[in-house]
N, C-alpha and C positions, 0 to 999 in steps of 0.2 A: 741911413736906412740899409737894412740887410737882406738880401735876398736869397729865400729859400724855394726851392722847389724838388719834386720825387716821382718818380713814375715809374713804371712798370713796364717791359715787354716781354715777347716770349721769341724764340728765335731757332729755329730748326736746323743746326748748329750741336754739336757734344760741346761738352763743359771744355775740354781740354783747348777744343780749337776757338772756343771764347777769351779762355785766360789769355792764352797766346796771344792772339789778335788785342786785347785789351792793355796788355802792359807794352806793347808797342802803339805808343803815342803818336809818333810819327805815320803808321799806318793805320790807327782806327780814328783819328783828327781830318787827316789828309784831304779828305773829300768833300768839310762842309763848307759853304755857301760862307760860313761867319769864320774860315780860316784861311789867312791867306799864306802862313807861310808855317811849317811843323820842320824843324831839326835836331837831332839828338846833339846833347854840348857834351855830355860822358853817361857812360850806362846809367841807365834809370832816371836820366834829369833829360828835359827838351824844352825849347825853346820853340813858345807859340806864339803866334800874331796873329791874334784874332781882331776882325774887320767888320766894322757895325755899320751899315748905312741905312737910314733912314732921312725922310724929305729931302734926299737930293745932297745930304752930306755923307762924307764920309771921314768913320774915327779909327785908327790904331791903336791897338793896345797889346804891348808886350808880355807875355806870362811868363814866366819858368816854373815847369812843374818839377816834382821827384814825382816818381810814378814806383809805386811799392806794393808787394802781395803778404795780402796777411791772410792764409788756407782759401776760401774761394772769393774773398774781398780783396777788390783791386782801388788802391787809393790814389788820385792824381792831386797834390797838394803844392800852390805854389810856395814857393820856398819864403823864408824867411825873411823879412824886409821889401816884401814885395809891393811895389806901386799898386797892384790890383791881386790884392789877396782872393782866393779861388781856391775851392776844393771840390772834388766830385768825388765820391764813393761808388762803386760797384759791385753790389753782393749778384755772384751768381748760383743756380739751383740747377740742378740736371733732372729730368725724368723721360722715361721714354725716347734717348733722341733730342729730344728737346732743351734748351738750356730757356730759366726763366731769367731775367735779369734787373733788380730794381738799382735805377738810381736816385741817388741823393745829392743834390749840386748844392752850392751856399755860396755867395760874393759877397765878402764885408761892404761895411757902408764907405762910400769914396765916391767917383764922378763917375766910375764906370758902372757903379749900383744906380745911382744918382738918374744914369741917361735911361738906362732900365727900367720901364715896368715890372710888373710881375707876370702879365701877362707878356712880354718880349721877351720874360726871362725864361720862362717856360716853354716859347716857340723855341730858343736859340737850342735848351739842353736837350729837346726831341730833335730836333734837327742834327744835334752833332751824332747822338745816340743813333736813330735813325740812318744817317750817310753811313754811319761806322760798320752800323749791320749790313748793310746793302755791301759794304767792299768785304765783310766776315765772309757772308755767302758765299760771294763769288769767288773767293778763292777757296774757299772748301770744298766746294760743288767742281772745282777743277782738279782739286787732289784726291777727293774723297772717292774714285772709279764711277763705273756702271751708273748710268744714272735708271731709275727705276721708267719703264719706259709708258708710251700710251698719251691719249689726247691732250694736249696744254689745256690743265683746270689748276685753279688756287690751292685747291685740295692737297695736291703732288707737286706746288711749285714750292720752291725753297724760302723763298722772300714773299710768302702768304704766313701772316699772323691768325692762326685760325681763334686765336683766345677775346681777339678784337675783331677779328673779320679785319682785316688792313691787309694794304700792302705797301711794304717798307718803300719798294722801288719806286710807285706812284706819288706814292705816300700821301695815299686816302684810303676811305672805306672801303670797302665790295660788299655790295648788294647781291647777286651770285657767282657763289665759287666756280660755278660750273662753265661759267661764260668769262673768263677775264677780260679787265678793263683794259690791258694791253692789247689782248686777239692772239697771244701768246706770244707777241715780239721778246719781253724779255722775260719769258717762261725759263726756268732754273728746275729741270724737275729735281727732287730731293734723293740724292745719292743712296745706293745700298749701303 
C-alpha cells in the first residue's frame, strides 16, 4: 500500500525566507511531535528519526533524505535503498507578503505505510508542515524589524492563516480573528 497525501497552506512569510527555512531540514523537521532526532550527515542529505506512537507503543524509523531545489520547489527525497522510502515535494508561490505552500508527501508500500492509515498519514504531514511554520515565523518575525504595532488580533499576527482562518501555533480554527484563542500570549504581530 502506498501512501499519498497534498495540502495546501498559506504562511505570512516572503518566498526567500521559506526556501531558506525549507532546504534546512534539520530546522524545518526539528520541532514535530513525529521527529525525534533531525542531523545533517553532508550538505543537502540529513538524517531523521521519525517516531510514531500510537496505543501505548512506540516505533523508530530512520530516513535519510537529499533535500534539493529545483526554482521555487524544495524536494526531501530519501535516498536510494532506503528501508522506508519517503518523499515530500514543496512548491512555493509568493504574493503580497504572503508565501502559498502545497505539499505533496508519498511513502512506498513497507511496514511503515503498512502501520499508517491515510488518515495518520495526513495528521503526521500537517503536523510536520505545520511545527515547521510555526519555528519559519518565529525566526522571521525576529529578523524581519519593527513589528507593525496595535491590539493582539489574528488579523496582524504572523501565525494567523487568514486563507483557512487557523492558527498554526494552536493549530485549530478561529471563529474571531478579532478575539484570539490565545488572549494574545503567543501574538507575533507581522513584521514591516
Amino acid at each position: 500500500m502506498a501512501l499519498r497525501y497534498s495540502t495546501r497552506k498559506t504562511v505570512r512569510a516572503g518566498l526567500v525566507e521559506c526556501v531558506e527555512c525549507l532546504l534546512r531540514a534539520d530546522r524545518f523537521l526539528s520541532r514535530s511531535k513525529y521527529v525525534e532526532k533531525v542531523e545533517q550527515v553532508s550538505p543537502g542529505v540529513y538524517h531523521v528519526r521519525f517516531v510514531w506512537r500510537k496505543l501505548g507503543v512506540s516505533r523508530r524509523y530512520d530516513v535519510v533524505f537529499r533535500v534539493s531545489r529545483e526554482g521555487n520547489k524544495i524536494i526531501y527525497e530519501s535516498l536510494e535503498g532506503s528501508k522506508y522510502p519517503m518523499r515530500f515535494e514543496f512548491r512555493l508561490r509568493s504574493k503580497d507578503g504572503e508565501s502559498a505552500l502545497e505539499a505533496n508527501a508519498s511513502m512506498r508500500a513497507g511496514f511503515m505505510a503498512d502501520l499508517f492509515g491515510r488518515r495518520d498519514f495526513a495528521e503526521f504531514v500537517d503536523e510536520l508542515v505545520e511545527t515547521g511554520f510555526v519555528r519559519l515565523v518565529q525566526e522571521y518575525s525576529k529578523r524581519a524589524g519593527r513589528p507593525i504595532a496595535g491590539k493582539p488580533s489574528c488579523l496582524s499576527c504572523i501565525l494567523y492563516d487568514p486563507e483557512r482562518r487557523y492558527c498554526y501555533y494552536l493549530r485549530s480554527g478561529v471563529k474571531d480573528p478579532g478575539k484570539p484563542p490565545c488572549s494574545g500570549k503567543q501574538y507575533l504581530p507581522i513584521p514591516r
